[in-house]
N, C-alpha and C positions, 0 to 999 in steps of 0.2 A: 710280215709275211712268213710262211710257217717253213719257206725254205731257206731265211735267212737267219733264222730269230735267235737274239743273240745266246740264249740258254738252248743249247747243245741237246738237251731232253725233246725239246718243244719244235725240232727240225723233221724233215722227214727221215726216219730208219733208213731208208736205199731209195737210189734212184730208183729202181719197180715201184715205188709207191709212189714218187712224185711221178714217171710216165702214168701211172694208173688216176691219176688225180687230173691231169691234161686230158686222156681220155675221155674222163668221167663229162668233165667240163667241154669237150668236145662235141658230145652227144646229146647236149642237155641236161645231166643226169648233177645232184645237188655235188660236192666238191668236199673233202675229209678236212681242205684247210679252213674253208670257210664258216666266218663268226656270223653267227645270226643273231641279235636283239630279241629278245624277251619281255623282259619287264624293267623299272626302274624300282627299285624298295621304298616304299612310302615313307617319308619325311627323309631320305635320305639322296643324298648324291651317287648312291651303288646302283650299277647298270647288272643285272644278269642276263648271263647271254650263252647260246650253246656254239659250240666248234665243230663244224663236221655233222652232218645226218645222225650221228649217233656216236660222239666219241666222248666229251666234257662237256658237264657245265660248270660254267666261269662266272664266279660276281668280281667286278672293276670298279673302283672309288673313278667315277666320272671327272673329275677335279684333280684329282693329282697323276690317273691314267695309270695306278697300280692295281695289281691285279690281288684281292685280298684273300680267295677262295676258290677251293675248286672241288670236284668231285663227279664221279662217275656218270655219263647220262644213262636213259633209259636206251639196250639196244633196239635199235629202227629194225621192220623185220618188213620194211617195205623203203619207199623212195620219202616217204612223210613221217614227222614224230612232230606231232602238233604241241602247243603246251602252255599255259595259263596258269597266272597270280594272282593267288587272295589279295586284296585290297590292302590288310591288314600286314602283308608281305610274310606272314607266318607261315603258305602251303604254297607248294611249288607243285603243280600236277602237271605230268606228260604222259602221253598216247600215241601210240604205233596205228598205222593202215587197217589192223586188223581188230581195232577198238582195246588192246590189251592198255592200261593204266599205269602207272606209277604215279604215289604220294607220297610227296617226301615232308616233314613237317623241320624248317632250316634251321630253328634256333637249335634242334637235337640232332638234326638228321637220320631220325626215325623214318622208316621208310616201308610203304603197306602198298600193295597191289590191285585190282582191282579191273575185271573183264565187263567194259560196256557192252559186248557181244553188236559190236555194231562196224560193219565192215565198213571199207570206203570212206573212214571217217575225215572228215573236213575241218571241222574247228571244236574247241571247246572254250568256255568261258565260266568266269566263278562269278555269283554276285557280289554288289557290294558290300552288303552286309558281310558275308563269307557263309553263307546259311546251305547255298545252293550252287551246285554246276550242273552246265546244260551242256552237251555234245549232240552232234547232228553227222549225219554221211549223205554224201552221194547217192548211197542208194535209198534215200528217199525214209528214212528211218531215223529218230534220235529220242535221246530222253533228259530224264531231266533226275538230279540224284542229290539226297540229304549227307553233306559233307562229314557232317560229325559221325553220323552211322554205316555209309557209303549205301545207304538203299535208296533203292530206285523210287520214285515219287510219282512219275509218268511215262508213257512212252508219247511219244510225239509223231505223226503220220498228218495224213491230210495234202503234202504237196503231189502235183503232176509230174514235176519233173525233181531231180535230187537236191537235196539240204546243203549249202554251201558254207552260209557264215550263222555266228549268233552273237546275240549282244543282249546286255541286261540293262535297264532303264538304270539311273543315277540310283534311285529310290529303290530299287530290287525289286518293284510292283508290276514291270514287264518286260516279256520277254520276247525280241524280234531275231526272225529266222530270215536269212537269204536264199533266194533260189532263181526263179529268170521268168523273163516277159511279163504277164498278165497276174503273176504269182512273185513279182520281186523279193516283196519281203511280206510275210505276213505276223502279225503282234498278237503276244496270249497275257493275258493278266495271269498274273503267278497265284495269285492266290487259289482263285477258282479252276483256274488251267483250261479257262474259256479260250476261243480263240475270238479274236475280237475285230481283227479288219485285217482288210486282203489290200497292198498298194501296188498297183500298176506301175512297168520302167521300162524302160528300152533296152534291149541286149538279153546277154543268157549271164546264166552264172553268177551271182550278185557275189562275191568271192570276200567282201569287207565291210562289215557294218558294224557303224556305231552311233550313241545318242548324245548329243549335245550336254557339257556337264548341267546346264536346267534340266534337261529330260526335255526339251522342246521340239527340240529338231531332230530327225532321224536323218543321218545320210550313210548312202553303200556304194560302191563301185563295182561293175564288173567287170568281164573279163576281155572287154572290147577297151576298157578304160573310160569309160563314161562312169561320172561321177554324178549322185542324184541325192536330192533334197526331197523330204517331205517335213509336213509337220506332223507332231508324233502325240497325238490325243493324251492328256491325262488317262490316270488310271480310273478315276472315278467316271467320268466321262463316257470313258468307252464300254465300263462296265454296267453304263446305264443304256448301251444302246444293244438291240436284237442282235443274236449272232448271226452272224452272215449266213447267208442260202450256198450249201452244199451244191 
C-alpha cells in the first residue's frame, strides 16, 4: 500500500494527497495509489503495470515480486490513459481521452508521440504479428494505424452507437470491434478492411473483447456483465461471403 510502503520515496508526500486520494476513491474517480496490470512480457515472468491514472509505469519479475524498472507514464489529461503490447513485448503504446499517443520502444526507451485525433477513446490494441494497432472511441470513430511508420491505414465508422473494445484475431487476419445490442461486435478482415458480419448480444457496451487463442471463439462482456460467446468465422470464410446490407 502506497501509504505504508516500506521505501519512504514511494509513500504519499502529505496527508493532502492521501485525503485527496480517499476523495478521489470516494467519488468514483480512478485513485494515484492504484496499480493497474498491463501486460505480461512474452516468454517472460515480468508483469507491467501502471500506478495511478498517470503517474509510473512499473515492470515486476512476477516470481520473485521485485520490482525491476520503472519509468515515467504518459500524463492522463482525462479520467482514462488506455494502453497496449506488441506481442513481441518490444512497444509499449498509451493514450489519453483525447486520442494523444505515446510509443515507447522498452529495450531503448525511445519514445515518439503520436495524435489519433480520436476523442472519447476507449481501447486500443496491437496485432500479433506487431504490423498493426487499431483504436476506436465512443464517439463512434476509430482507425486503424501502420506501427513501424505510425500512418494511418483506415478509418473505421459504420456503428449506431459508440466503439467500446477491439481485438485482433491470433492470425492478425481480423479484426473485431465492440459496441451494444444488435451491433455487439462487428468483424473486418485486415487485409481488405471489409467489414464482414454484424453479431447480435444482449446489453449495451460490449466494454472487453477477445478471440480464443485458435482464433475460434469470439467472446466480449458488457457493461451489465453478461459475458457472450460467438463463433468467430475464419478469415477465408467470411471473406468469401457478401458484405452485409448497410
Amino acid at each position: 500500500m502506497k501509504a505504508i510502503n516500506k521505501d519512504r520515496t514511494r509513500r504519499y508526500a502529505t496527508a493532502n494527497e492521501l485525503a485527496a486520494d480517499v476523495e478521489r476513491c470516494q467519488n468514483g474517480q480512478p485513485v494515484e495509489a492504484r496499480l493497474s496490470p498491463v501486460a505480461f512480457v512474452p516468454g517472460t515472468s515480468h508483469l507491467r503495470t501502471r500506478r495511478g491514472p498517470g503517474d509510473t509505469m512499473t515492470e515486476w519479475d512476477a516470481l520473485t515480486g521485485r520490482q525491476v524498472a520503472e519509468w515515467p507514464a504518459q500524463p492522463a489529461r482525462g479520467p482514462r490513459l488506455v494502453s497496449g503490447l506488441s506481442a513481441d513485448g518490444g512497444w509499449l503504446v498509451t493514450a489519453d481521452d483525447e486520442g494523444v499517443s505515446r510509443w515507447r520502444r522498452l529495450a531503448t526507451g525511445e519514445e515518439t508521440s503520436l495524435d489519433f485525433a480520436l476523442k472519447d477513446l476507449q481501447q486500443l490494441a496491437i496485432s500479433p504479428h506487431g504490423r498493426l494497432l487499431a483504436a476506436v472511441s465512443a464517439a463512434g470513430a476509430g482507425g486503424l494505424w501502420d506501427t513501424a511508420t505510425r500512418g494511418k491505414i483506415a478509418d473505421v465508422h459504420g456503428f449506431l452507437q459508440g466503439m467500446r473494445s477491439v481485438a485482433f484475431s491470433p492470425d492478425s487476419c481480423r479484426r473485431a470491434i465492440g459496441s451494444s445490442g444488435e451491433e455487439a461486435i462487428k468483424i473486418w478482415a485486415v487485409a481488405s478492411q471489409r467489414e464482414l458480419l454484424t453479431l447480435e448480444g444482449l446489453g449495451t457496451n460490449y466494454l472487453a473483447t477477445a478471440f480464443s487463442p485458435d482464433g475460434n471463439l469470439l467472446g466480449s462482456s458488457n457493461e451489465q456483465g453478461l459475458l457472450s460467446f460467438w463463433r468467430a468465422p475464419a478469415a477465408a470464410s467470411t471473406e468469401a461471403a457478401p458484405a452485409p446490407a448497410r
